[in-house]
C-alpha positions as CSV (number, residue, x, y, z in Angstrom):
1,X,143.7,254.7,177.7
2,X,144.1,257.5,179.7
3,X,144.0,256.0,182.4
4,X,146.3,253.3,182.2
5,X,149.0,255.8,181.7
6,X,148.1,257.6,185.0
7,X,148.4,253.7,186.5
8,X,151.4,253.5,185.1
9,X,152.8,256.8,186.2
10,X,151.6,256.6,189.8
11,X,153.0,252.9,190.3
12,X,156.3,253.8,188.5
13,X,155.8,251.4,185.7
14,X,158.4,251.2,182.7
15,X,155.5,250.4,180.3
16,X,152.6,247.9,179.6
17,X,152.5,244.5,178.3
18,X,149.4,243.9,176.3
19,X,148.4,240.3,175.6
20,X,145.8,239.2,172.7
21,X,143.9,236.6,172.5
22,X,141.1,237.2,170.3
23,X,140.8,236.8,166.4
24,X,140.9,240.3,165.4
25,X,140.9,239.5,161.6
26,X,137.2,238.4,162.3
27,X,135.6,240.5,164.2
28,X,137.4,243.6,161.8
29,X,139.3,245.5,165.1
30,X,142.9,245.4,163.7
31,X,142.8,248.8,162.8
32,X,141.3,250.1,166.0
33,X,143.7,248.0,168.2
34,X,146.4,249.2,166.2
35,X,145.2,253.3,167.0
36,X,144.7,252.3,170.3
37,X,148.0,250.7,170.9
38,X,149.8,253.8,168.7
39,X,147.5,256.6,170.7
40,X,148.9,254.8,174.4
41,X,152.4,254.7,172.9
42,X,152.2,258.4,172.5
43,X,150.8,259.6,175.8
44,X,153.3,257.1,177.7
45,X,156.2,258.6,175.7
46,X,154.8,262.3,177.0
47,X,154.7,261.4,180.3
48,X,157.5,258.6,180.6
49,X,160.0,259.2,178.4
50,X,161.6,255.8,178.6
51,X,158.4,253.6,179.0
52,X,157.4,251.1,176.3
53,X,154.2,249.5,175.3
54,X,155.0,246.0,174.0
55,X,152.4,244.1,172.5
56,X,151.6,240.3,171.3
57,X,148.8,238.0,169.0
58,X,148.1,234.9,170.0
59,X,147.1,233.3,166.3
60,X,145.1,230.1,166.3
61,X,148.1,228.6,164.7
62,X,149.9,229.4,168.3
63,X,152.3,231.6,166.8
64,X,153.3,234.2,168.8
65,X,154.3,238.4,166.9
66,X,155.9,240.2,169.7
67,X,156.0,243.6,168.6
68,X,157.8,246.7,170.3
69,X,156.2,250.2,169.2
């Protein structure tokens, strides 16, 4: 995680787009996705102010949650 906000950083990114395509209600990850995806929020905020971390779910239904933290 660390990492991608170096990445981010160096290459002047305004954020990162995070796509999912896994069934996370099976394999019982929401919870960690959702720390991860709060925890790199954070630590972009700290070192890019203005940056955003938007995320969405592919369901198996096709719909799409497009989420900004």
């Amino acid at each position: 995680m660390y990492s991608l906000v170096k990445l981010a950083d160096y290459f002047k990114f305004d954020g990162w787009l995070i796509n999912i395509e896994v069934d996370l209600s099976q394999s019982g990850k929401i919870d960690e996705m959702r720390k991860f995806l709060a925890l790199l929020t954070t630590e972009m905020h700290k070192q890019i102010p203005h940056s955003e971390v938007i995320w969405f779910l592919l369901l198996r239904l096709f719909l799409v949650h497009l989420v900004s933290f």
